[in-house]
N, C-alpha and C positions, 0 to 999 in steps of 0.2 A: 381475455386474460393475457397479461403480458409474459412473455418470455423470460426464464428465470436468467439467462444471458445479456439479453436487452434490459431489464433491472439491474441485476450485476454494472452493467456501464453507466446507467444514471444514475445509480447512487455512487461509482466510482467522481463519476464528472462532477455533481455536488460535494462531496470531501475535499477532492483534490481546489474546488474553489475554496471552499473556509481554508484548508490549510494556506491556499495562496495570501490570504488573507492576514495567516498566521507569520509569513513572511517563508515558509515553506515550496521548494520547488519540488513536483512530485512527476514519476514515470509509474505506469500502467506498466503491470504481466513484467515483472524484472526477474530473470533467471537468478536464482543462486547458487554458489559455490555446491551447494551439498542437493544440487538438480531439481527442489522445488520453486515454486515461483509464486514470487508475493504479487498479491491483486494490486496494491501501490506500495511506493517506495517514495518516503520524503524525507527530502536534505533542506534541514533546519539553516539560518543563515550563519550559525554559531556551530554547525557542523556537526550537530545531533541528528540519526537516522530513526525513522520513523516506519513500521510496516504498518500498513492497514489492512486485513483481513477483511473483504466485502463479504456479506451474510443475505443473502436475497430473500431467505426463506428461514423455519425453524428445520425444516426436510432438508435445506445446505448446511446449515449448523452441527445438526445431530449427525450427517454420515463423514464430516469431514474430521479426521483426528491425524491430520499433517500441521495445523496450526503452530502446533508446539516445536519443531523444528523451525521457526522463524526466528526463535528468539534468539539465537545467534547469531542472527548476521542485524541488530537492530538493538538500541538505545530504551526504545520502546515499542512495544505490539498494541494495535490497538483492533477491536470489530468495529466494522460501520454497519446498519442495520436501518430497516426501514421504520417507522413510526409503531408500524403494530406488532414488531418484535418484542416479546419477554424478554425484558431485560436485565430481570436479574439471573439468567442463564450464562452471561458473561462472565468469565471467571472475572474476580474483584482485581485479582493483576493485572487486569490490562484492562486498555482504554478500549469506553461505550461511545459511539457518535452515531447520532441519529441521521439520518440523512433522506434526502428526498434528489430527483435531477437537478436541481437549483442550488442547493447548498445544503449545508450540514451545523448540524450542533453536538458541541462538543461535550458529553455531559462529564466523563473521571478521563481524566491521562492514566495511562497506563504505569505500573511501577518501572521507576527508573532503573538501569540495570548499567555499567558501562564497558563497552566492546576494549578489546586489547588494542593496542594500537597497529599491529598488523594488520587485526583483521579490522580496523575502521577504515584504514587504508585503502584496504581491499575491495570492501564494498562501496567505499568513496570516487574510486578511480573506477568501480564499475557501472555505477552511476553516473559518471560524465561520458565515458564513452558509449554508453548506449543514449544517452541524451544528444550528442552529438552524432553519432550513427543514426538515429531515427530524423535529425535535423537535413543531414549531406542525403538522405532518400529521398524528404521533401523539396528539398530544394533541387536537386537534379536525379531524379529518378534512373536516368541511363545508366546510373556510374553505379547503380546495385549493390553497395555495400553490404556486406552481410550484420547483422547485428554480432556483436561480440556475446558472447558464449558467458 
């Protein structure tokens, strides 16, 4: 049986390629303002932000009720879930995407909502610098940049 953490990342890796697809750049575990953290985070090229809630199991679904706190710092929320998820357990607000390691289908977008311009700022400029923080680790590991907060 697979680990419900090691699922959690393959279906993270397949999302995050259909969005790339979507023209979408996305960052994995991105802290937010108000100290929860979205499972992915994508910056649309027209500069729409995107959460995606990974769903490994219907036992991660049913004990989790932080979801709803996402929706403030995002354009749209959406679950990503694996093939044999009930899917009408997704509230109708937000976006269904099925998804497997390999990639993802996109079945509803989620309802559109839009961020104040502060706070798109906000989360915009927090998304590049942790995009860039996790780049300056890979690339030179010694210099230990901390991730920005």
């Amino acid at each position: 049986m697979t680990d419900p953490r090691d699922l959690a990342k393959e279906l993270a890796r397949g999302v995050a390629r259909a969005l790339a697809q979507r023209g979408f750049a996305t960052l994995a575990e991105v802290p937010l303002a108000n100290g929860r953290r979205a499972d992915l985070l994508a910056l649309g090229r027209d500069g729409i932000l995107l959460i995606v809630e990974i769903k490994s199991s219907l036992a991660d679904f049913r004990s989790d009720r932080k979801w709803p706190d996402y929706r403030a710092f995002c354009d749209r929320l959406s679950f990503a879930v694996p093939a044999d998820f009930p899917h009408a357990l997704i509230p109708e607000d937000c976006g269904l995407i099925v998804a497997d390691p390999f990639g993802a289908l996109i079945l509803r977008e989620g309802v559109a909502t839009s961020l104040s311009g502060a706070r798109r700022k906000a989360v915009t400029l927090r998304f590049a610098r942790l995009a860039a923080s996790r780049m300056q680790r890979l690339t030179d590991p010694a210099a230990l940049a901390p991730e920005p907060g």
